[in-house]
C-alpha positions in Angstrom: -24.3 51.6 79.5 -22.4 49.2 81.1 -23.0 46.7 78.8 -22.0 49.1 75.9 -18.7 49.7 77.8 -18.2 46.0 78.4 -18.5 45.3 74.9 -16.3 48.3 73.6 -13.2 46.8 76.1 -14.2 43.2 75.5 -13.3 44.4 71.3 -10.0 46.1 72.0 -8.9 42.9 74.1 -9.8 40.6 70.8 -8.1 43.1 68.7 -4.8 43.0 71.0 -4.9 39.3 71.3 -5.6 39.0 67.2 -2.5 41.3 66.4 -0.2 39.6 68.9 -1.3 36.1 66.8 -3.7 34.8 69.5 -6.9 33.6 68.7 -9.9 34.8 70.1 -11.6 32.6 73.0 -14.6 31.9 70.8 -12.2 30.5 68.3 -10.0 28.8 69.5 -9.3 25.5 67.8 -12.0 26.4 65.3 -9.2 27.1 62.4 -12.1 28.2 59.8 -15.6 27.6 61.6 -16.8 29.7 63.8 -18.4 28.8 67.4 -16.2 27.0 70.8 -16.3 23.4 70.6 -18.6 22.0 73.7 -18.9 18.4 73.4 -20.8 17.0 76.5 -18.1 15.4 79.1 -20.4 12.3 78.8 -19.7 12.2 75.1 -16.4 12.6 75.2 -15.7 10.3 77.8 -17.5 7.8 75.4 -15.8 8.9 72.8 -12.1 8.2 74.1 -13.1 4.7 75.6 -14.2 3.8 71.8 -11.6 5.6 70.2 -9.3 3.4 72.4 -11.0 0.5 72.0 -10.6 0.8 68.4 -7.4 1.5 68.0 -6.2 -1.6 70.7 -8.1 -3.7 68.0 -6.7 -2.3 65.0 -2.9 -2.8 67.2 -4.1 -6.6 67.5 -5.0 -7.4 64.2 -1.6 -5.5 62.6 0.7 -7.4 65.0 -1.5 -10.6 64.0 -0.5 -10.3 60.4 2.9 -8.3 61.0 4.5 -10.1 64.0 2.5 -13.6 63.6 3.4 -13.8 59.8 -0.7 -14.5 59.2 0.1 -12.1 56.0 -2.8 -12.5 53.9 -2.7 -13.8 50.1 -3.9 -10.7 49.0 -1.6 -8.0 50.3 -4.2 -4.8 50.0 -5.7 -7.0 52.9 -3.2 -6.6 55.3 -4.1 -3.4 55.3 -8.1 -2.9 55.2 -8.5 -5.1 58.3 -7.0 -2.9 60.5 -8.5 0.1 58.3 -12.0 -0.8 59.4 -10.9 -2.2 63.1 -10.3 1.8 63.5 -14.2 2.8 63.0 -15.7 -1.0 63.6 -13.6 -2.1 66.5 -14.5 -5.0 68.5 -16.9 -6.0 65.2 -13.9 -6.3 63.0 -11.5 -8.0 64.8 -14.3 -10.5 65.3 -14.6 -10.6 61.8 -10.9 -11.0 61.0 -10.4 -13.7 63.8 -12.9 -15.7 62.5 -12.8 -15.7 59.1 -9.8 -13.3 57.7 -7.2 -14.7 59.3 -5.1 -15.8 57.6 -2.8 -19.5 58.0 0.6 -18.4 60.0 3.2 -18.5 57.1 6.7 -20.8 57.4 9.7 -21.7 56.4 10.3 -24.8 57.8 10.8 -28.0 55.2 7.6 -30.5 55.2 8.1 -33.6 57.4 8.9 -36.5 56.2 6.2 -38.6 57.4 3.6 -36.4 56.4 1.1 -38.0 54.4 1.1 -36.5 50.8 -2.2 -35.3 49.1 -2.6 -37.8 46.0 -2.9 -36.8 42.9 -5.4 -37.9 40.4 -2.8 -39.0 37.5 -1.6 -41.1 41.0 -5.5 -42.5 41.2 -5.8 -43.4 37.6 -2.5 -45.3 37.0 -3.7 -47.5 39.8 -6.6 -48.3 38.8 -8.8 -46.5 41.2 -7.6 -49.2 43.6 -4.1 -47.6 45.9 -4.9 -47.4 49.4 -3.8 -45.0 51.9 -2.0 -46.1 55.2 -5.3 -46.3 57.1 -6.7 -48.6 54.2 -8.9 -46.3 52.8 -9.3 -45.4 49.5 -7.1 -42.8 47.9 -10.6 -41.2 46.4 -11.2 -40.7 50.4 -7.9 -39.1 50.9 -8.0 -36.4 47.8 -11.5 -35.5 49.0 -10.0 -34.7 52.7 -7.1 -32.9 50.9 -9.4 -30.6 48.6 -11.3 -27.2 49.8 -15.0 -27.1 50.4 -15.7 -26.4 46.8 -14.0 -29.5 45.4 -10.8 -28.0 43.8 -7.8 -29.6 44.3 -6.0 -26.2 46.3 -7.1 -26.7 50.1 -8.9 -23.5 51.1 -7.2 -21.6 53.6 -8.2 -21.8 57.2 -10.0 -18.6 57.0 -12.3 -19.3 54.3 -13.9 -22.9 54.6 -17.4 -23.1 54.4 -17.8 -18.9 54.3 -21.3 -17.8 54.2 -22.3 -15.1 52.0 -22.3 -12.7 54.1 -19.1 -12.9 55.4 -18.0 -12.5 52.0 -20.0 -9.5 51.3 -18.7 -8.0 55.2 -15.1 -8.3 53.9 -15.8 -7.0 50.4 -17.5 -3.9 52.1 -14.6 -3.5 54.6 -12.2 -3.4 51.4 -14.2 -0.6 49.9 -15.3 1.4 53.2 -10.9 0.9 54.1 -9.9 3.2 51.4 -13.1 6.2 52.1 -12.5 5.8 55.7 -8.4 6.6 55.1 -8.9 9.5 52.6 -11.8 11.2 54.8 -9.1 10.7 57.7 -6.3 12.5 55.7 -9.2 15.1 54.4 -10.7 16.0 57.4 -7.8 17.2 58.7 -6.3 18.9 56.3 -9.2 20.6 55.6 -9.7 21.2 59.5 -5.3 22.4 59.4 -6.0 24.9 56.7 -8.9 26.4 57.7 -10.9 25.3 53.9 -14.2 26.4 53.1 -17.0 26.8 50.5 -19.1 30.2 50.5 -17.9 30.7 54.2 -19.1 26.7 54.7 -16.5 24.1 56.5 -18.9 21.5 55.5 -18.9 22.0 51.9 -15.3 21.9 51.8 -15.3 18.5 53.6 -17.9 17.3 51.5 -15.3 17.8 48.2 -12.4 17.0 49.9 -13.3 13.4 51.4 -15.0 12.4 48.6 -11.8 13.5 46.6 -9.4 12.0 49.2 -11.5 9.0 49.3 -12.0 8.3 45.2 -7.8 8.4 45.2 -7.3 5.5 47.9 -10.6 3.9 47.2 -9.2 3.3 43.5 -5.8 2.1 44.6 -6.8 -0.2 47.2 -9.1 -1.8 44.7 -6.3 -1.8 42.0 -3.9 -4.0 44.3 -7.2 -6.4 44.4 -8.2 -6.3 41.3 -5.2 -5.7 38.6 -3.4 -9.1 40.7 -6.6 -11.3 40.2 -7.2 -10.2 36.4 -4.0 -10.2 35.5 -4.0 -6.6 34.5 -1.3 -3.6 33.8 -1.1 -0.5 34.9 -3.9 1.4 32.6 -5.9 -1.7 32.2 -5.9 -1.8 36.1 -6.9 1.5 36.9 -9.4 1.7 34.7 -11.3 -1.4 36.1 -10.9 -0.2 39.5 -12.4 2.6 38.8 -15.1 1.3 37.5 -15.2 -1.5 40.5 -15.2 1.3 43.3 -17.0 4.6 41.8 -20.3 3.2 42.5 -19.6 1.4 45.9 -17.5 4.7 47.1 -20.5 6.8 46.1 -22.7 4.7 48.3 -20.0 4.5 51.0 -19.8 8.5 51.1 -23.7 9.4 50.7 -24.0 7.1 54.1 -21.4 9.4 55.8 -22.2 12.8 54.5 -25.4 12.2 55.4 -24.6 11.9 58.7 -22.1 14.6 58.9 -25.2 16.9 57.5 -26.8 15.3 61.0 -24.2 16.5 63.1 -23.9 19.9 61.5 -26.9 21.3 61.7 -29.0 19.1 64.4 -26.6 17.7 66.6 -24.2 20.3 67.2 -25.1 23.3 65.1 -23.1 26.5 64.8 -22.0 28.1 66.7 -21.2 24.6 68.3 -19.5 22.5 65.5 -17.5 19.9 66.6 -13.7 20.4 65.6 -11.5 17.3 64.5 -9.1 18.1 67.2 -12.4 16.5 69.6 -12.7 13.1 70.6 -16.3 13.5 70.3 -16.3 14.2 67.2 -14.4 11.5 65.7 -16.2 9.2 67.5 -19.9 10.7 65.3 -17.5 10.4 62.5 -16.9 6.6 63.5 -21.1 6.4 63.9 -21.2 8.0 59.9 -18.3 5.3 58.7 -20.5 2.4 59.9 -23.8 4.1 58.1 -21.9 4.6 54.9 -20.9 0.7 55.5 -23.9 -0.3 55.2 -24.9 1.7 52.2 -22.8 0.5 50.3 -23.5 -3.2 50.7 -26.3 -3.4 48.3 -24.1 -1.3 45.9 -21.3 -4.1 46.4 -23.9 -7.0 46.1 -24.7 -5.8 43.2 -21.7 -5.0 42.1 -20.4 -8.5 42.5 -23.7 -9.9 40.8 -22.6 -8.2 37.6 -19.0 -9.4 37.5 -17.9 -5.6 37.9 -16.2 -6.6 41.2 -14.3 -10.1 42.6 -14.8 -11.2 46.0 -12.1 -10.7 48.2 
């Protein structure tokens, strides 16, 4: 009886707080799912020492390539190494440090003394036999001017003697930079308006990321690819899009994957972590480094079949 009477009170109390534009206890801060957000304090403590982690190294590498003038050659770049610092932290601003960084840019005149790199017109009108101020050979001195691969263009600091995979890390940071912003942007809209799909948040998030995520993915990979072809505006789009479908895909069946994971095994309703957590950005961060590494074999191959350039 008492329980009944309890529970009668209890429903008038959720009425008067609903009319008066309060939201019920059990929902506050759900803004379309249902269940009170009860992330472990363990978790979140985690959480914000990652999330702040992550953003410090995202701070270092944009002030690197702001502040420093290291702006690199291709300017999508200067944006997708912070991008993935923000879900890779410590990771990627290793990764940028060693080999994305870029040479500090100038504006001072060369010196005077500075020894100039000879060309090979230079060589040939003398007969293979000009020496340098140290007496060697001007064939020594081209060799020490040239990049790793012989071409006459010294390769920036950054990229001398680049193994594979560091290649392939960067291209994948590219691609996984323009799903991780539009999942961002999604997530939270979807999370602001309250979205769903037959009464599900997730299927709403699943259609919005991918959405959000095809629209920058696209357009960070037509800044990398329309400059290097040559391209216009149509031409450019088109071959992005046909550069960054596939990898994307791969990118986003990692994360929703994961998401899938956290919705109904790690924190099931009526228990869903909201976006306005700590905790669960931080799972979010954990499903942005699986969907990295799905899509590397789509990117190898990718690159393999000329669809993609290298960054």
């Amino acid at each position: 009886m008492l329980a009944a009477v309890s529970a009668l009170i209890g429903g008038i109390a959720i009425r008067t707080l609903l009319a008066a534009g309060v939201s019920a206890p059990c929902e506050v801060g759900t803004w379309g799912r249902a269940g009170q957000v009860m992330a472990p304090v363990w978790l979140t403590v985690v959480a914000w020492l990652y999330l702040s982690a992550c953003f410090c190294c995202a701070g270092i590498i944009a002030y690197d390539i702001a502040f420093n003038r290291r702006r690199q050659s291709m300017g999508v770049m200067n944006f997708v190494f912070p991008i993935t610092a923000l879900y890779f932290g410590p990771f990627a601003l290793a990764l940028y440090w060693r080999w994305g960084r870029a040479a500090a840019s100038t504006t001072m005149a060369p010196m005077p003394m500075s020894r100039p790199a000879v060309s090979p017109a230079v060589v040939a009108s003398a007969g293979g036999g000009m020496q340098t101020h140290g007496g060697q050979n001007a064939d020594h001195e081209m060799a020490a001017a040239a990049g790793p691969d012989g071409t006459d263009e010294p390769a920036p600091p950054g990229e001398r003697a680049r193994p594979w995979w560091v290649t392939m890390a960067i291209e994948v940071s590219h691609c996984g930079s323009g799903c991780t912003l539009g999942d961002v942007i999604s997530e939270f809209a979807i999370f602001g308006l309250g979205l769903t799909i037959a009464g599900v948040t997730l299927g709403a998030e699943y259609v919005g990321d991918y959405i959000f995520a095809l629209v920058f993915g696209i357009i960070f990979q037509f800044f990398a690819i329309a400059p290097m072809r040559g391209l216009g505006l149509k031409d450019g789009l088109i071959a992005a899009a046909k550069a960054d479908v596939i990898s994307l895909t791969a990118f986003e069946i990692g994360l929703f994957g994961w998401m899938a994971i956290m919705a109904f095994v790690l924190f099931p309703a009526p228990h869903h972590l909201m976006p306005s957590s700590a905790a669960y950005w931080l799972l979010m961060q954990a499903g942005m480094i699986i969907g990295y590494l799905t899509s590397w074999p789509a990117n190898v191959w990718l690159i393999k079949r000329g669809i993609k350039v290298p960054m």
